[in-house]
C-alpha positions as CSV (number, residue, x, y, z in Angstrom):
1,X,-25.1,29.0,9.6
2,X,-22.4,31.3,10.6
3,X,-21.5,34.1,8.4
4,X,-17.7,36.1,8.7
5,X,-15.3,38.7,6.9
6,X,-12.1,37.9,5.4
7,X,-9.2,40.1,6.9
8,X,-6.0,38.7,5.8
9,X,-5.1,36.3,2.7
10,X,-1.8,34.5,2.7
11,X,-1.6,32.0,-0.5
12,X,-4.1,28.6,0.9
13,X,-4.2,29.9,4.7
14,X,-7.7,32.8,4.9
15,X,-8.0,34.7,8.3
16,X,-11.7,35.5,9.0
17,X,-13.4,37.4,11.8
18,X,-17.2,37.2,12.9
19,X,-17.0,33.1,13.0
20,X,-17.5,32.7,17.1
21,X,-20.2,30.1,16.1
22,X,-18.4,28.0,14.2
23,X,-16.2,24.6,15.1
24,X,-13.5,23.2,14.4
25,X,-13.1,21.5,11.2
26,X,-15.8,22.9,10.0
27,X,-16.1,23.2,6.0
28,X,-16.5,26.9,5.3
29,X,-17.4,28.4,1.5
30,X,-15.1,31.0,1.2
31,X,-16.2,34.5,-1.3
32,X,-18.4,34.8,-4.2
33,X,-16.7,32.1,-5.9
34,X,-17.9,29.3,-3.5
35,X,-13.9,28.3,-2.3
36,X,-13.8,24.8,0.1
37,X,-11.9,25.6,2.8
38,X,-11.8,24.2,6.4
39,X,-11.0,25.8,9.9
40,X,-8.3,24.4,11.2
41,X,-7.8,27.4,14.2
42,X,-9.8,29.7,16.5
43,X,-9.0,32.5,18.1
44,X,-11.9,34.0,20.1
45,X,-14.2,35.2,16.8
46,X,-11.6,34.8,14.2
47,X,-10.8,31.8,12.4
48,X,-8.0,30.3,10.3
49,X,-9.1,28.3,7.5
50,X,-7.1,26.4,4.7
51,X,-8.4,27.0,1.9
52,X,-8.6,23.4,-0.9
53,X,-8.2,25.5,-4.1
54,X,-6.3,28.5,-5.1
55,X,-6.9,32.1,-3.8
56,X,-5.3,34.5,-5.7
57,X,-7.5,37.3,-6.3
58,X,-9.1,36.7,-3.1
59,X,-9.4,39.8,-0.1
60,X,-10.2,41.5,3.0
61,X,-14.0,42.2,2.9
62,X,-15.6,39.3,1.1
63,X,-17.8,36.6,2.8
64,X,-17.1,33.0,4.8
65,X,-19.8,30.9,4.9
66,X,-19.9,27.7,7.7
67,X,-21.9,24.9,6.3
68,X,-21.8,23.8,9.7
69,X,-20.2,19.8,9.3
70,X,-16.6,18.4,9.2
71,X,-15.0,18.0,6.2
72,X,-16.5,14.6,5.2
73,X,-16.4,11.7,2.0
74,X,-19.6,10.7,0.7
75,X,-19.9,6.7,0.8
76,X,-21.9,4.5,-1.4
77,X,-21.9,2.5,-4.7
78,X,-20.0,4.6,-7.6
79,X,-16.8,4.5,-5.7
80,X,-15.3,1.8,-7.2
81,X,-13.1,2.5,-10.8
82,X,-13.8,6.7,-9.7
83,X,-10.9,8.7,-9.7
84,X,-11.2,11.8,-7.3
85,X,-9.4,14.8,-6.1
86,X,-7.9,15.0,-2.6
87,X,-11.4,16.7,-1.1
88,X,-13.0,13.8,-3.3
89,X,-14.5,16.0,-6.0
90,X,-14.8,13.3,-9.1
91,X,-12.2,14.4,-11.8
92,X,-14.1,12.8,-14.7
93,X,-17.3,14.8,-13.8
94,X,-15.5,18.0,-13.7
95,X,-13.7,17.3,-17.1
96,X,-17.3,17.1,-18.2
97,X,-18.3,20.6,-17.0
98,X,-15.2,22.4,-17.0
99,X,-12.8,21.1,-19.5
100,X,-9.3,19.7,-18.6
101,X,-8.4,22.4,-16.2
102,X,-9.9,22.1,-12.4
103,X,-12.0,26.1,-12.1
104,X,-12.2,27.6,-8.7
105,X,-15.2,27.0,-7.4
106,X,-17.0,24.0,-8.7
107,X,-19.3,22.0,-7.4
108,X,-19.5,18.4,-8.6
109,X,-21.5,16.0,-6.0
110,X,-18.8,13.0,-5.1
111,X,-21.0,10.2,-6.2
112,X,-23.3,10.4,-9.4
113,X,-26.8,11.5,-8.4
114,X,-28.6,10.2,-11.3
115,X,-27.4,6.7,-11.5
116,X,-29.7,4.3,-10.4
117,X,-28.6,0.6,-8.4
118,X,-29.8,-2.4,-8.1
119,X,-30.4,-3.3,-4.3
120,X,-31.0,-7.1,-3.4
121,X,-32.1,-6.8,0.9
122,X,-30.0,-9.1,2.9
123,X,-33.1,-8.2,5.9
124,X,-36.5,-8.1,6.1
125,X,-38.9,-6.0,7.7
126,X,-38.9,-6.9,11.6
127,X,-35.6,-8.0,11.7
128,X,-33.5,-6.0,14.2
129,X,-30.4,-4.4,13.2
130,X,-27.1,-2.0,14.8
131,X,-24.6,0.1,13.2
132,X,-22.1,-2.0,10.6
133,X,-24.8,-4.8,10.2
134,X,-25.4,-5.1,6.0
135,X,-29.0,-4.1,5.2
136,X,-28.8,-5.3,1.8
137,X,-26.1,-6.0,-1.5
138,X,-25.4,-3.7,-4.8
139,X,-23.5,-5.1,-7.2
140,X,-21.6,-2.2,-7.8
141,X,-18.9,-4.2,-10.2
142,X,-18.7,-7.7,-11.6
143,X,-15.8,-8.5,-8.7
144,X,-17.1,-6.1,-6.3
145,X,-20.5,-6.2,-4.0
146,X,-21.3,-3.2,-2.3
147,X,-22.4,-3.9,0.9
148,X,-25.1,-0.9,2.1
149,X,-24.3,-0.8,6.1
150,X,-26.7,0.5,8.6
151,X,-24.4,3.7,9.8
152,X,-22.3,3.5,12.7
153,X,-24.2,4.3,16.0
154,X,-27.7,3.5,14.7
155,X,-29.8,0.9,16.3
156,X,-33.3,-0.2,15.6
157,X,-35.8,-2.5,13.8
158,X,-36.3,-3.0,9.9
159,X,-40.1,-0.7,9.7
160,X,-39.4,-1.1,5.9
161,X,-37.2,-2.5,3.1
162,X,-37.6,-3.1,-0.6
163,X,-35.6,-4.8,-3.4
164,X,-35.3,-2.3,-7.0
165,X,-33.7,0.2,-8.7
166,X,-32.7,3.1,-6.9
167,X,-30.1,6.2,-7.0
168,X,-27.9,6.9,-3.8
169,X,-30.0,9.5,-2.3
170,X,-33.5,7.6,-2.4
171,X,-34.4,6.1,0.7
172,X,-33.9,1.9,1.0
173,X,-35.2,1.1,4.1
174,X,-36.5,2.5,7.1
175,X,-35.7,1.7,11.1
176,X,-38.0,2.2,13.7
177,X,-35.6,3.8,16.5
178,X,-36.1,5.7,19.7
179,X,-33.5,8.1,18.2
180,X,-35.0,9.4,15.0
181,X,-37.9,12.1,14.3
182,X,-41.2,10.0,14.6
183,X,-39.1,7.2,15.8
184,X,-38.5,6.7,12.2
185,X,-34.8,7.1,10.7
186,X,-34.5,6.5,7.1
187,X,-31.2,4.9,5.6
188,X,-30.3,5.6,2.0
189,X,-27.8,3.7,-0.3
190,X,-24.9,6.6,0.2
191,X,-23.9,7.9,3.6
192,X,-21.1,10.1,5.0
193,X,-18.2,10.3,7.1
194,X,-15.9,13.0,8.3
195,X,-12.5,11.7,7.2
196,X,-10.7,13.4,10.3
197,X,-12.5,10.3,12.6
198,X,-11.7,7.0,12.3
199,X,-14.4,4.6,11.7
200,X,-15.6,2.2,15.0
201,X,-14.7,-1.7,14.8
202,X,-15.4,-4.0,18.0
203,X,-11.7,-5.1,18.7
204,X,-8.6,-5.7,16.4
205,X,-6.8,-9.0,15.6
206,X,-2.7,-10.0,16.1
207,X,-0.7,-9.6,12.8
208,X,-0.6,-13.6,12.2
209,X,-1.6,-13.6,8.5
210,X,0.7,-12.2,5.4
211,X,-0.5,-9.9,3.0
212,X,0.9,-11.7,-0.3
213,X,1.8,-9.9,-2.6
214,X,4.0,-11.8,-5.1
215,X,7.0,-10.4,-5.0
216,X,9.8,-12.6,-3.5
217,X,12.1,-9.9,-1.9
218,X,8.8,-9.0,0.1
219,X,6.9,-12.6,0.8
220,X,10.1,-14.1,1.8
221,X,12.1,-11.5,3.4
222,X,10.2,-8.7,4.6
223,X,6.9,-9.9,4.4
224,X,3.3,-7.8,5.6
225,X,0.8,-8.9,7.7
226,X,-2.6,-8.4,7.0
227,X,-3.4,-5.3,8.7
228,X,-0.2,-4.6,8.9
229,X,1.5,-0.8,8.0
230,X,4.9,-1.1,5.9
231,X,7.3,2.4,4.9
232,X,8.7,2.7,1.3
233,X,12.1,4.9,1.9
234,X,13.9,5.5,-1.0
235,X,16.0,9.0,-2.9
236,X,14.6,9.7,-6.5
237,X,14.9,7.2,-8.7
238,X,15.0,4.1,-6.8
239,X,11.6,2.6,-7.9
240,X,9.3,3.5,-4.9
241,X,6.0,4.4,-7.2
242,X,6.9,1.0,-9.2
243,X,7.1,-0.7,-5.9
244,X,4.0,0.4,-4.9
245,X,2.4,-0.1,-8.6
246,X,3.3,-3.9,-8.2
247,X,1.3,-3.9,-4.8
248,X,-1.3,-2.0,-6.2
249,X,-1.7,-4.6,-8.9
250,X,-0.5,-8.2,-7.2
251,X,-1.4,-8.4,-3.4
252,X,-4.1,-10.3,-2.0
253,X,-6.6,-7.6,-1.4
254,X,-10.4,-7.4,-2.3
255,X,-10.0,-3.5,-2.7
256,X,-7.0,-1.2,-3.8
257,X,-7.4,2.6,-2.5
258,X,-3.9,4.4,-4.4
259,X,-3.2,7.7,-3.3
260,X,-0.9,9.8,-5.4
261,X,-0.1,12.3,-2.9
262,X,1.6,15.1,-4.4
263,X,2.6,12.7,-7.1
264,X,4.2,14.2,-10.4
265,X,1.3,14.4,-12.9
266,X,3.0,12.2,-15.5
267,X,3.4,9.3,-12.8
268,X,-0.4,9.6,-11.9
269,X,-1.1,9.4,-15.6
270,X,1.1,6.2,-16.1
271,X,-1.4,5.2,-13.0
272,X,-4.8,6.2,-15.1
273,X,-3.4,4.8,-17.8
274,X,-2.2,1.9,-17.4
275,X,-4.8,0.0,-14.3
276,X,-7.6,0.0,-16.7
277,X,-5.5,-1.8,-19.5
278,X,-4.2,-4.3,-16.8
279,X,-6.2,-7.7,-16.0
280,X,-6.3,-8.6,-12.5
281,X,-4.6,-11.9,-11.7
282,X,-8.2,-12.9,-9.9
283,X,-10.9,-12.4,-11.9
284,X,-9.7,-11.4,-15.1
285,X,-11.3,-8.4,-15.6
286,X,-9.7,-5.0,-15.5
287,X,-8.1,-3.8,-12.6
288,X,-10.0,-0.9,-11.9
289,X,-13.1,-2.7,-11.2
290,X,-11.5,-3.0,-7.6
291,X,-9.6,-0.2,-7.2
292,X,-10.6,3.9,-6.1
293,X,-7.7,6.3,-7.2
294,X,-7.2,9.5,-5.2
295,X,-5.2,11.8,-7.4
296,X,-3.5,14.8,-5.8
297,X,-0.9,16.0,-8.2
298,X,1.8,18.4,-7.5
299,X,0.5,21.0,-9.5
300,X,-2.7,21.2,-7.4
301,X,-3.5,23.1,-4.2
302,X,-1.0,22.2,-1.3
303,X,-3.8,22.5,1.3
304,X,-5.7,19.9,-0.8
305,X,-2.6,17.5,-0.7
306,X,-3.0,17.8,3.2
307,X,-6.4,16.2,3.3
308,X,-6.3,13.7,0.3
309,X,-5.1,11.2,2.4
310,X,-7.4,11.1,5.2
311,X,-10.2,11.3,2.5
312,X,-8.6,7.8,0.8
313,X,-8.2,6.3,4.5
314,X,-12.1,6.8,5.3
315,X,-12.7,5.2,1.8
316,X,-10.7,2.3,2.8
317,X,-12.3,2.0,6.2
318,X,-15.9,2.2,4.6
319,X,-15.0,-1.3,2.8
320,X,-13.0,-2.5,5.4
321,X,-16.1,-2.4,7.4
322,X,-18.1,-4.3,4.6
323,X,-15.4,-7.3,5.8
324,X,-12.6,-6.8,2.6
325,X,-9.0,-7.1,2.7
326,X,-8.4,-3.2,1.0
327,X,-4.5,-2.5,0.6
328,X,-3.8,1.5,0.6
329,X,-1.5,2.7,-1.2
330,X,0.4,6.5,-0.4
331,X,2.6,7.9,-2.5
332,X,4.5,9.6,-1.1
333,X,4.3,11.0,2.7
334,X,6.3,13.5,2.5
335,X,4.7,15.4,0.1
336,X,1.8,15.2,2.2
337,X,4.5,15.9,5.6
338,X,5.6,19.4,2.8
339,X,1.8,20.3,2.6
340,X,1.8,20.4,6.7
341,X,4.8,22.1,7.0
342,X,3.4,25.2,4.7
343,X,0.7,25.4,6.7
344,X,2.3,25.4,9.7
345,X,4.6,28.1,8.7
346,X,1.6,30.1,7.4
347,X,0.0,29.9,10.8
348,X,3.3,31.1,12.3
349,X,3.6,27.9,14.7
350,X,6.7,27.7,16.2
351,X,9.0,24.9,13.9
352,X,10.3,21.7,14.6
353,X,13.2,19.9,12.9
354,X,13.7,21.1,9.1
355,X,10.7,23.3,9.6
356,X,8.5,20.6,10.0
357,X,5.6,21.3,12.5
358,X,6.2,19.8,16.1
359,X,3.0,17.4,15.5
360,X,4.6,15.8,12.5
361,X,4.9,12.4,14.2
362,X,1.2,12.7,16.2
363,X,-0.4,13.3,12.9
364,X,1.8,10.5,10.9
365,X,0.6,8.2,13.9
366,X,-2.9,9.1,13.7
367,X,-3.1,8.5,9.9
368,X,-1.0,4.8,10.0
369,X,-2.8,3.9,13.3
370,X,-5.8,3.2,11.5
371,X,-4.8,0.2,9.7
372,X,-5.6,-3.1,11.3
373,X,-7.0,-6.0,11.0
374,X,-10.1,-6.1,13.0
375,X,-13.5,-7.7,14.0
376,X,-15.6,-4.9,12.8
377,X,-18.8,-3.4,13.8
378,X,-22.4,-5.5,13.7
379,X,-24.0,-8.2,15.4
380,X,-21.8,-11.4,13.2
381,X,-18.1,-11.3,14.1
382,X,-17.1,-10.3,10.2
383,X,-13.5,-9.7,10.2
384,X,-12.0,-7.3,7.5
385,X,-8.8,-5.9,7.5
386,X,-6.8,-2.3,6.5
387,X,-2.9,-2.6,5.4
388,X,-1.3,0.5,4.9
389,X,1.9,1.1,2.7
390,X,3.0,4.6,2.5
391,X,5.8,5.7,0.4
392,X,8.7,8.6,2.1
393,X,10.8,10.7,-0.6
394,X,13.7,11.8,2.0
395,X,15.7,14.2,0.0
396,X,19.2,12.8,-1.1
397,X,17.9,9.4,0.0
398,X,18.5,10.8,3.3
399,X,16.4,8.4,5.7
400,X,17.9,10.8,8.9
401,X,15.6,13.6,7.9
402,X,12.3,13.7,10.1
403,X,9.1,12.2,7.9
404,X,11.5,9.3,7.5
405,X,12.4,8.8,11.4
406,X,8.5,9.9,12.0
407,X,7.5,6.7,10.0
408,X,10.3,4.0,10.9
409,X,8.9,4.8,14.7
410,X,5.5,3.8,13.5
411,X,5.7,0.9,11.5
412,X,6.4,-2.3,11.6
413,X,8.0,-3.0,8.1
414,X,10.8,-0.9,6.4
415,X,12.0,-2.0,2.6
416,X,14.3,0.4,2.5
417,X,14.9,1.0,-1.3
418,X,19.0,1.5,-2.3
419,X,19.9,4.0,-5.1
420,X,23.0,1.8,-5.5
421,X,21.2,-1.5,-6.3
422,X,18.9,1.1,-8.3
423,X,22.2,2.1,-10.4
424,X,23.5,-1.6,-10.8
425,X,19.8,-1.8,-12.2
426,X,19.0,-4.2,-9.4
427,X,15.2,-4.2,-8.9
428,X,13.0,-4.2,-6.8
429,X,15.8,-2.3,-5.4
430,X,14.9,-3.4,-1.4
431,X,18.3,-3.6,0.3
432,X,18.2,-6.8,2.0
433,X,21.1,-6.3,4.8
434,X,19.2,-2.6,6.2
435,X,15.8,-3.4,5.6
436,X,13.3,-5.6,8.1
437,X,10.0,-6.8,9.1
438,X,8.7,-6.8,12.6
439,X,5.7,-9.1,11.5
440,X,8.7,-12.1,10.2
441,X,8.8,-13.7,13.9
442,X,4.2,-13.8,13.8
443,X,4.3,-14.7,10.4
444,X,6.3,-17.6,10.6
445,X,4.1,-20.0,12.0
446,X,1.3,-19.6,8.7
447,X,4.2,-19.9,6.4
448,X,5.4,-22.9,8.1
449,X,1.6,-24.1,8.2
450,X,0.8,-23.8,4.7
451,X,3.1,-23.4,2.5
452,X,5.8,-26.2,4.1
453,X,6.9,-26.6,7.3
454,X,10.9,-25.6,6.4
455,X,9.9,-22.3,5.1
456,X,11.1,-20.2,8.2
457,X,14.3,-22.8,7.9
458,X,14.8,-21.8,4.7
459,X,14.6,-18.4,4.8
460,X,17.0,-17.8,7.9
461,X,19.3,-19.8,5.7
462,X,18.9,-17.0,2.9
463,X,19.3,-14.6,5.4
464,X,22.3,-15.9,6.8
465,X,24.0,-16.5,3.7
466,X,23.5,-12.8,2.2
467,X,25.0,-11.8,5.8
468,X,27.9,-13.8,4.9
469,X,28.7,-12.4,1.2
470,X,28.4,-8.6,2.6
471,X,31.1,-9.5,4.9
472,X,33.6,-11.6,3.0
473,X,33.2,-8.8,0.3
474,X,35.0,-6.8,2.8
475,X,38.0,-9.2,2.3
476,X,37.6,-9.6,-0.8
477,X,37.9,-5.8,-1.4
478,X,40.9,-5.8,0.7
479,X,43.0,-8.6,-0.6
480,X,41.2,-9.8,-3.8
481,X,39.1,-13.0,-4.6
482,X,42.5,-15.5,-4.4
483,X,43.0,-15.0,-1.2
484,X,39.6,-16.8,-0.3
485,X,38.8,-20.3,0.2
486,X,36.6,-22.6,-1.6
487,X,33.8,-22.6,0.9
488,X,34.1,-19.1,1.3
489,X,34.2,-19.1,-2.9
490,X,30.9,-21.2,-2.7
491,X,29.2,-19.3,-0.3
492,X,29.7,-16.1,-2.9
493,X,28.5,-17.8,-5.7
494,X,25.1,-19.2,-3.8
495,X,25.1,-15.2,-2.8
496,X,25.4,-14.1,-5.7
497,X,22.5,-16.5,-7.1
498,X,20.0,-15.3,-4.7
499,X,20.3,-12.2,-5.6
500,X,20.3,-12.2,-9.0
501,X,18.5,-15.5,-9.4
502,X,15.6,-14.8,-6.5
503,X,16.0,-11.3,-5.3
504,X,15.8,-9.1,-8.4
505,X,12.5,-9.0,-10.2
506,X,11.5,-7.9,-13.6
507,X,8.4,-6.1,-13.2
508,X,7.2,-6.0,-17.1
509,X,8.2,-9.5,-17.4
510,X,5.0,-11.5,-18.3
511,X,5.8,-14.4,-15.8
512,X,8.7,-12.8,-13.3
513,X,5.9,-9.8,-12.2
514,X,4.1,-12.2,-9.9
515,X,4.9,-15.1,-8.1
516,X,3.3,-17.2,-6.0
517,X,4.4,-18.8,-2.5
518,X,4.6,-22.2,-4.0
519,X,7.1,-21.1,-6.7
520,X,8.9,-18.9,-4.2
521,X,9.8,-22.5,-2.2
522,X,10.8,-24.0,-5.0
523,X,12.9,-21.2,-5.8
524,X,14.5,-21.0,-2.4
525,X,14.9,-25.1,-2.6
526,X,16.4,-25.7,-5.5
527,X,19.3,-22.8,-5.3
528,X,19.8,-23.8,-1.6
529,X,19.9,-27.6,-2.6
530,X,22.8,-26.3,-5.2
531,X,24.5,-24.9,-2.3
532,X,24.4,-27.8,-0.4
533,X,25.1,-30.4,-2.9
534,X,27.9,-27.8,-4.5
535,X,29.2,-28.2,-0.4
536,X,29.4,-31.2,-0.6
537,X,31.0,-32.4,-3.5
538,X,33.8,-30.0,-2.8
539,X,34.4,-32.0,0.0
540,X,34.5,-35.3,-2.5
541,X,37.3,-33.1,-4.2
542,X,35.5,-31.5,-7.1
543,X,37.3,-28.1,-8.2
544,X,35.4,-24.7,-7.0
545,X,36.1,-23.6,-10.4
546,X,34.3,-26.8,-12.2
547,X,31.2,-26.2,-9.8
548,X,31.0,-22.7,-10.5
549,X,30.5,-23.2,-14.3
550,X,28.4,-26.1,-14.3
551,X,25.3,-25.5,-17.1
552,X,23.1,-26.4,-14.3
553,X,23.2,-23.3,-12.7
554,X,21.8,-21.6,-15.3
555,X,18.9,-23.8,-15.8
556,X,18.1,-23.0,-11.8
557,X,18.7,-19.4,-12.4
558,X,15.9,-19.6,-15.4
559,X,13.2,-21.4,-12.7
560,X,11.9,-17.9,-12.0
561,X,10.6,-17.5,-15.9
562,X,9.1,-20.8,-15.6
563,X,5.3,-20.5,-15.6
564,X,3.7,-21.4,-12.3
565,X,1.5,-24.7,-13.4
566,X,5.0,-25.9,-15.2
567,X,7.4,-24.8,-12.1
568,X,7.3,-28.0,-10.3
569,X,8.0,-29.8,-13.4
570,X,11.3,-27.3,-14.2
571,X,12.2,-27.6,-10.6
572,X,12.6,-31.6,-11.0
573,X,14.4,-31.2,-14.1
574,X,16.7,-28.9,-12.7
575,X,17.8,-30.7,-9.8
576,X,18.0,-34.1,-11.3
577,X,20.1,-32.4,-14.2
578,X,22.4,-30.8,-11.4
579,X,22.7,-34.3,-9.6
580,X,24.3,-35.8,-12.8
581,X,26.4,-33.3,-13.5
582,X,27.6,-33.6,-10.4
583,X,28.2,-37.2,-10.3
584,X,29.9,-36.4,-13.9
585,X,32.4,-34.0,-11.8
586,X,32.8,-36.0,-8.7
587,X,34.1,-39.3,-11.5
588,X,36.6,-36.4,-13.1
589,X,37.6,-35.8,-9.8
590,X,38.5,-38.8,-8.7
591,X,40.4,-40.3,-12.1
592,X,42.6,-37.4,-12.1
593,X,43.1,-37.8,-8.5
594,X,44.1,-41.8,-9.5
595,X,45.9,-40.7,-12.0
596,X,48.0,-38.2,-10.2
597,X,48.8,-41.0,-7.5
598,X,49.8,-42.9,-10.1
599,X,52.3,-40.0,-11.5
600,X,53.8,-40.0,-8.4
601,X,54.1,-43.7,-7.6
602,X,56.0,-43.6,-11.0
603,X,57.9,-40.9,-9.8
């Protein structure tokens, strides 16, 4: 254990001398008061070391202490429904000991020491086993089994293995190995990881599988693969943390890892607050019974901020590897992006762009590139997958600035969120004519498959048409709405009704929060079938204006509140009452088009 000397202070970045043995990465303890820090630089015996809590009132002349090992998480039952700090330190726990206020110093193991699980083997003695192969099953919630892996790079043969009752530090089983002390090595419910180091799969898998999450603007549109790693853009105000809330809450994954990453504190309470009251979709219990919550407010340490989300990607991993879909939420980036930037500035690097650090983009890639969906480590060929949506707050909405041009380089999705649309109350507020998916092309093919085989039809068509509106609203900007034809009239009006109608999304709406694929065609059918009925009976002569206000349209614009065991129903009434009034117009139409020839035969 190496000890050094403090011999400069400035705010989270500590200089200390005497640390030749120490490594990179290392965690240090930092004073009297116990401080976390990790080293981050070397320079021949002195090391730089970001410190995870505050240091005022810290020194030259006091003690650093290596512990010798990478900052790491501690993984085993009692993640799930915990709610930890950036350097995982379990914020009910300390609310316990030290009131409501985090004190310097404190030292709260991650997972509860005392709290004993019930483990149900999935092996028995004899049976040969590698790293990522599941030893045995703890039901850690009622939706939620904890898988207990063998760790990665351990190989061996079951010597012993026992079903009961047991806290994470007792010993489960035990492998006879060529690698351990007496060939023995013993594996306990909870291990660790360094969160710096990704976690070892076998190989990863092609996007070809959506992540649904419920929301049309995204499942239609811009939809994410399974795996996949999607950027939130969007200035203050625009609905970014509500974006990523509905995620949090509605798409298909077994897991949900939310990290409020440099979040205000009154946003990460709405978070605390309101996921325990909320009943998943699923199962019908609460929400937090599959969800871990990393909160990092703005008010706490900025070297902290740095690390919280490598500490909730090496959570996600862990159940990744125990073959779960886990979605990951990151909000935002560039708070995160802010906490590098201080430190770099601290270290006196030399700046990039806007100050940030040169390695902005290496560091933004190594944090997204460990999404995937992948085959993962073990002898069966489980397959589990990591989606990854992080949230940017560009100042001004400014998507030039560097954390946003970082990101777009990286990822494969962009909803870029509009404060105009925002203003017009529009939400979600996803500008459909700047934002894209790469995944669309890969994905279309499943849709196609098993939803119906016109869904990629369908969608170019709604595509196309909101193409169309943005530019005739140039013309109709220029020389007003009369100066437009009726197709061009119609093709406004079927705009207008997708986005309105389809596009915009009540999120605290009991029925409009989520729905499914199914719906989402039916949606898409029945306001393209008015288009294309509308089309047509404007070429039997009906008036533009007549179609326009037919009562029909309203019932079609309602089909999103229809509940989704009645929507089929709706859908059929709907169309069959647009069909009639239709016929009703196109009889109108044609009487006063007899009775006009008729005027001017008598004429």
């Amino acid at each position: 254990m190496t000890t050094g000397t403090i011999t400069k202070v400035a705010g989270p970045l500590v200089i200390a001398e005497g640390m030749r043995e120490a490594n990179m990465f290392d965690v240090v303890r930092v004073s009297s008061q116990r401080l976390i820090g990790e080293i981050i630089e070397m320079h021949g015996d002195k090391a730089s070391i970001q410190v995870y809590e505050e240091t005022s009132g810290l020194g030259p002349g006091e003690s650093v202490e290596s512990t010798g090992a990478p900052l790491s998480v501690e993984l085993g039952p009692g993640l799930i429904g915990s709610i930890f700090d950036g350097i995982q330190r379990p914020l009910a726990e300390i609310m316990k000991v030290s009131g409501t206020n985090l004190q310097r110093g404190i030292e709260v193991p991650s997972l509860n020491r005392e709290k004993r699980w019930h483990f149900v083997p999935s092996v028995k003695a004899g049976d040969e086993v590698r790293g990522g192969d599941t030893l045995g099953i703890v039901q850690e919630t009622p939706v939620v089994r904890h898988h207990i892996l063998v760790p990665p790079g351990l190989m061996g043969r079951v010597e012993a293995i026992a079903e009961g009752d047991y806290t994470v530090e007792d010993t489960v089983a035990s492998l006879r190995s060529p690698n351990g002390p007496d060939g023995l090595i013993p594996v306990k419910l909870m291990q660790s990881w360094p969160v710096r180091v990704g976690r070892p799969y076998k190989r990863k898998l092609s996007p070809d599988v959506p992540l649904t999450t419920g929301q049309r603007v995204i499942d239609t549109l811009f939809p994410l693969a399974k795996g996949g790693v999607a950027a939130v853009p969007g200035p203050f105000g625009s609905g970014k943390t509500v974006v990523q809330h509905q995620l949090a809450k509605w798409a298909a994954a077994d897991i949900i890892v939310y990290i409020g990453c440099g979040e205000r504190g009154n946003e990460m309470t709405d978070v605390l607050n309101e996921f325990p009251e909320l009943k998943d979709p699923r199962t019908g219990n609460s929400l937090m019974e599959r969800t871990v919550l990393i909160a990092n407010t703005s008010d706490m340490p900025v070297a902290a901020r740095e690390a919280s989300i490598y500490t909730g990607i090496t959570i996600a991993e862990y159940f990744r590897d125990m073959g779960y879909t886990v979605a990951l939420m990151a909000d935002s980036t560039s708070r995160w992006a802010e906490a590098l930037r201080e430190m770099s500035g601290r270290l006196e690097e030399m700046p990039g762009e806007e100050g940030y650090p040169a390695y902005l983009g290496s560091r933004l890639a190594q944090f997204y590139e460990r999404a995937g969906r992948v085959i993962v480590s073990g002898t069966g060929d489980t397959e589990g997958a990591l989606s990854v949506i992080g949230a940017v707050s560009p100042p001004g909405g400014d998507i030039s600035e560097p954390v946003s041009q970082a990101t777009l380089r990286i990822v494969k999705v962009f909803w870029g969120l509009d404060a105009s649309l925002a203003y017009k109350r529009h939400f979600p507020a996803i500008n459909w004519l700047t934002s894209y998916s790469l995944y669309a092309d890969s994905l279309s093919d499943w849709f196609n498959e098993n939803i119906r085989d016109d869904w990629s039809l369908l969608r170019g068509r709604l595509m196309g048409l909101l193409q169309e509106e943005a530019e005739l609203e140039e013309i109709v900007r220029l020389v007003g709405m009369d100066a437009l034809s009726a197709p061009d009239r119609l093709k406004l009006e079927a705009a207008r009704s997708i986005r309105e109608d389809y596009l915009h999304q009540n999120a605290f709406h009991d029925t409009d929060t989520f729905t499914s694929l199914d719906k989402q065609y039916l949606l898409m059918t029945a306001i393209l079938g008015f288009y294309d009925k509308a089309r047509a009976a404007l070429e039997d002569g009906v008036d533009i204006d007549v179609i326009v206000s037919l009562p029909a349209r309203e019932r079609i614009g309602r089909l999103k509140y229809a509940a989704e065991d009645a929507a089929a129903e709706d859908f059929a009434h709907a169309m069959a009452m647009l069909d009639e009034e239709l016929a009703d117009a196109r009889k109108a139409a044609a009487q006063d088009e007899f009775g006009r020839k008729g005027e001017e035969e008598d004429a």
